[in-house]
Phi, psi and omega in degrees: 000126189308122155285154201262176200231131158249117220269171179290168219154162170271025170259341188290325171246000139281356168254345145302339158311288174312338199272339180272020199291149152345290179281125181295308176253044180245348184256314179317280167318005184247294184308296190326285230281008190257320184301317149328310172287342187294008221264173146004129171263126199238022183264133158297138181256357165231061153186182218249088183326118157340273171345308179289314178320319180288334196269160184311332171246040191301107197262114195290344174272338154278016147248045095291329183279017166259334188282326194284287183315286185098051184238188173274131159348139172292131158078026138329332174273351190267153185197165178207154183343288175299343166279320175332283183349305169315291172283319154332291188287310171302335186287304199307297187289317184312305175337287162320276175340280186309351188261333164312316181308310175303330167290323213258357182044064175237047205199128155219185188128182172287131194230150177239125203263082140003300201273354194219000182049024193251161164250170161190116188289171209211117173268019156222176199284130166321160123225028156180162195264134189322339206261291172281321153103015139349138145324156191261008146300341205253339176246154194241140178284135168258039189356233211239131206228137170224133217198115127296082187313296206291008132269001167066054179233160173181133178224199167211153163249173190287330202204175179204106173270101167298325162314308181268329151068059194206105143280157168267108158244160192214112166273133145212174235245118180252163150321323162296297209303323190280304179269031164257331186231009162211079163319284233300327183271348173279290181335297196311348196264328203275140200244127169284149153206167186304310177338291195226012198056187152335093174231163196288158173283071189269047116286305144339261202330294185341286186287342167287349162332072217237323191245173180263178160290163187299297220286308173299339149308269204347298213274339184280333176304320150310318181293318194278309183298329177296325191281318168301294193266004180237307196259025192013088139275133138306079146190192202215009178201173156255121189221101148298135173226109201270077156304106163293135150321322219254303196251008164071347190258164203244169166230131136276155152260189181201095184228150207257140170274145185218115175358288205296346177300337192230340184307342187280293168325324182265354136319276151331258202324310165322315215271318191289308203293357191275318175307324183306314195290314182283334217033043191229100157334122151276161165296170184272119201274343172267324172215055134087195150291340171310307176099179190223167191290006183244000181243010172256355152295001162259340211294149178261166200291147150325121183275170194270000000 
């Protein structure tokens, strides 16, 4: 059998890593799960992710030219063990969540039939699929699939309490998310100690935890509007469910929703999709015609 090729890279010397680990299948496993990831991506390339659309440095002239191209988001392929890992214990905790909701048949959304391969949406929790009418061992939540054609946006949220006249999102929440998007409030936590230096106080933080994070306001406020005015759901708030990492305990939130929170993104998105159509580059909304580091990875190189 031909050995697989691994192209160069920062994937290339995490897998060179692995091969050199001590433990033969602490390295073996480090490799399946990195060549799984190199495998087919199966996220859309022709529209414009919630997720993405929130962050601070969302540059509307690189989601016109991805929307053209029809390619992936920049360093989407790059990845290392430990971020798998990562997003593994989140599919994991989503899992966990959506199967309480499902026990307690407080869940609605899109579903997948084990037995007919087929989706079929459900405003109350199945009990059995809609399609084959298969038992409801056989089906899996597809959680909330939310799609504006005509501005080219489409996401999923985790969840749909119809009961509750609530989307669901379930997070969870580490050291890494706070100091990328709130230092300030991790700082404020950190303690000398002899030992090991600076480490967070995490019984503070913790009980001090009071909000979800910014991006996730922002990207559930985008979800309830998309759920409103595109897929006609009943509701009117989002109930976060926040696992800390460290200690295992959970918080809720509660954020109701409000319009003007998504109107400057449903502008943009208007504003791209009107350029698709025109075939007229937009400016770059962070630096002008100079452009950001994320609309100068299409521009082409300068001839010589």
């Amino acid at each position: 059998m031909a050995s697989r090729v691994v192209k160069g890279g920062h994937r290339l010397t995490e897998y060179l890593a692995a091969s050199k680990a001590a433990e033969p299948l602490w390295g073996d496993v480090q490799k399946y799960v990195l060549d799984r990831a190199a495998g087919p991506s199966y996220r859309r390339k022709d529209v414009m992710h919630p997720s993405e659309m929130v962050k601070s440095d969302w540059c509307h002239l690189a989601a016109y030219h991805r929307l053209r191209l029809q390619v992936d988001a920049p360093g989407r392929g790059k990845t290392t063990f430990t971020r798998e890992n990562i997003f593994q214990e989140g599919h994991q905790t989503h899992s966990k969540w959506q199967n309480w909701f499902f026990e307690m048949k407080r869940l609605a959304g899109d579903w997948y039939c084990n037995a007919c391969d087929d989706e079929f949406w459900a405003d109350e929790t199945p009990e059995h699929c809609h399609l084959c009418l298969a038992p409801s061992t056989c089906l899996i939540y597809a959680e909330v699939a939310l799609e504006a054609p005509a501005l080219r946006i489409a996401g999923k949220a985790d969840g749909y309490s119809p009961l509750d006249h609530a989307l669901i999102e379930i997070k969870t929440l580490g050291l890494g998310s706070l100091r990328y998007e709130r230092p300030e409030f991790l700082e404020r936590y950190m303690v000398d100690t002899e030992e090991h230096g600076k480490l967070p106080d995490l019984t503070r933080l913790w009980r001090d935890f009071r909000r979800p994070l910014p991006t996730a306001v922002r990207q559930v406020q985008l979800y309830m509007y998309l759920a409103r005015h595109f897929e006609d759901l009943d509701l009117d708030r989002c109930i976060f469910f926040y696992d800390f990492k460290p200690t295992q305990e959970t918080k809720s939130f509660t954020v109701t929703y409000d319009e003007s929170m998504s109107d400057p993104l449903i502008e943009a998105a208007a504003a791209i999709v009107d350029c698709l159509a025109t075939d007229t580059p937009p400016h770059c909304n962070h630096n002008g015609r100079a452009g950001c580091v994320n609309c100068l990875e299409f521009q082409e190189p300068k001839k010589k």
